[in-house]
Every structure is written in structure tokens, then in C-alpha cells.
C-alpha positions as CSV (number, residue, x, y, z in Angstrom):
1,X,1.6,31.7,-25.9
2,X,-0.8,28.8,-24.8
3,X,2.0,26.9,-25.3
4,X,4.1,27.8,-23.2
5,X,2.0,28.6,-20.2
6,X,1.0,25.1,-20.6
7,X,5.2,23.8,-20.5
8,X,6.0,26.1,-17.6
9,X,2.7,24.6,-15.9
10,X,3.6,21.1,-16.1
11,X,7.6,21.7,-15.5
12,X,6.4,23.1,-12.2
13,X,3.8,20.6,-11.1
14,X,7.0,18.1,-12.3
15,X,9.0,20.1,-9.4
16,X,6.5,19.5,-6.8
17,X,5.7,16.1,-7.3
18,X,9.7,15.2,-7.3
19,X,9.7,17.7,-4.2
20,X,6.8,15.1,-2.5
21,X,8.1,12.3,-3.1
22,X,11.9,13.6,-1.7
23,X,9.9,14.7,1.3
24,X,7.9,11.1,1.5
25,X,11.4,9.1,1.3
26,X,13.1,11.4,4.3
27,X,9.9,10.7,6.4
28,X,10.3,6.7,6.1
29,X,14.0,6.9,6.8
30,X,12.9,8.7,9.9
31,X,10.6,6.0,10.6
32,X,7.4,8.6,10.6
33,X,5.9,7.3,7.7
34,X,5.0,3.7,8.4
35,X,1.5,3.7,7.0
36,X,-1.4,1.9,8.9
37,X,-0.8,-1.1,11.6
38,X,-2.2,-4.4,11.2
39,X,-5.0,-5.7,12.4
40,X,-3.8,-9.5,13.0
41,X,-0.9,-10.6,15.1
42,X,1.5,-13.2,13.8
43,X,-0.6,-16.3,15.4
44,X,-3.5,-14.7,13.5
45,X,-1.6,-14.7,10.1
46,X,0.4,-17.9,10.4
47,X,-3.3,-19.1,10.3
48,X,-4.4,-17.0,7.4
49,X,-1.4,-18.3,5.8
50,X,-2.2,-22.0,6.8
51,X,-6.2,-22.1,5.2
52,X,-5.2,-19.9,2.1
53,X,-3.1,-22.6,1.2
54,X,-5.8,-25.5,2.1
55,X,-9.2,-23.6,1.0
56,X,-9.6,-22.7,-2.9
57,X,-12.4,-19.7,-1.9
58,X,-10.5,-17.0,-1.6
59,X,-13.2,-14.7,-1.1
60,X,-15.4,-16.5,1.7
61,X,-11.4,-16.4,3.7
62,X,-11.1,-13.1,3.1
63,X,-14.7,-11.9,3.7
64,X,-14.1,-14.5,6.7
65,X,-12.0,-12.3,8.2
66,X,-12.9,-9.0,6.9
67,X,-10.7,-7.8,4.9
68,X,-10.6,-7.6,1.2
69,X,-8.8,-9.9,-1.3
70,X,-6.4,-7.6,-1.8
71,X,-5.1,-7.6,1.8
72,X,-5.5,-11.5,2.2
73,X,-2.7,-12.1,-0.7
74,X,-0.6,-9.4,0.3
75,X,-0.4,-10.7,3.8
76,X,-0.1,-14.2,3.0
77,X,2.9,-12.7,0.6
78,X,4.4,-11.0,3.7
């Protein structure tokens, strides 16, 4: 019996989750989910871009600017 309360459990939270994520991809064709803007203009990342590529710390660029690691290689990757 344990059993199957447990199948029916996870075939529903299956539903919703497949029910968010329809949800979530009709909001970004609508253009209202966009997530967060960035901080830097395009000057300001053309010179991210330019001393990523000369400077071997990443980190001091990064903490340079503010952000995390994370966020310097994904807009250097943009």
C-alpha cells in the first residue's frame, strides 16, 4: 500500500514539474522571463573580454570587478 501511495506521489510531482517547465517556456516566448539585466555595457565587456585574454588571475579580474568567476567566463563566452 506504501507502494503505491509512494508511485502516485511521484507521478504527480512528475506532472507539475512538466507543468512548470511548459509554463516557464510560454513566459520566454512572451519575452517575460528574461532573467536579471546586466550590470556592464558592451564597452565595459569588450574590456573584460580584452584583459581575460591578457591577465592569467582570473580571480583578482573577477573580484576586480565584482563579480564572481562564474559570471566573468560566462560573459567573456557571450
Amino acid at each position: 500500500m506504501l507502494t503505491m501511495l509512494s508511485a502516485i506521489s511521484t507521478f504527480e510531482r512528475d506532472l507539475m514539474l512538466e507543468r512548470q517547465r511548459e509554463g516557464i517556456a510560454i513566459a520566454k516566448d512572451k519575452g517575460k522571463y528574461k532573467g536579471r539585466k546586466s550590470k556592464f555595457d558592451l564597452d565595459t565587456i569588450g574590456k573584460i573580454k580584452s584583459k581575460f585574454s591578457e591577465t592569467g588571475n582570473k580571480a583578482g579580474l573577477a573580484s576586480e570587478y565584482g563579480i564572481s568567476r562564474g559570471y566573468l567566463y560566462e560573459l567573456v563566452k557571450a
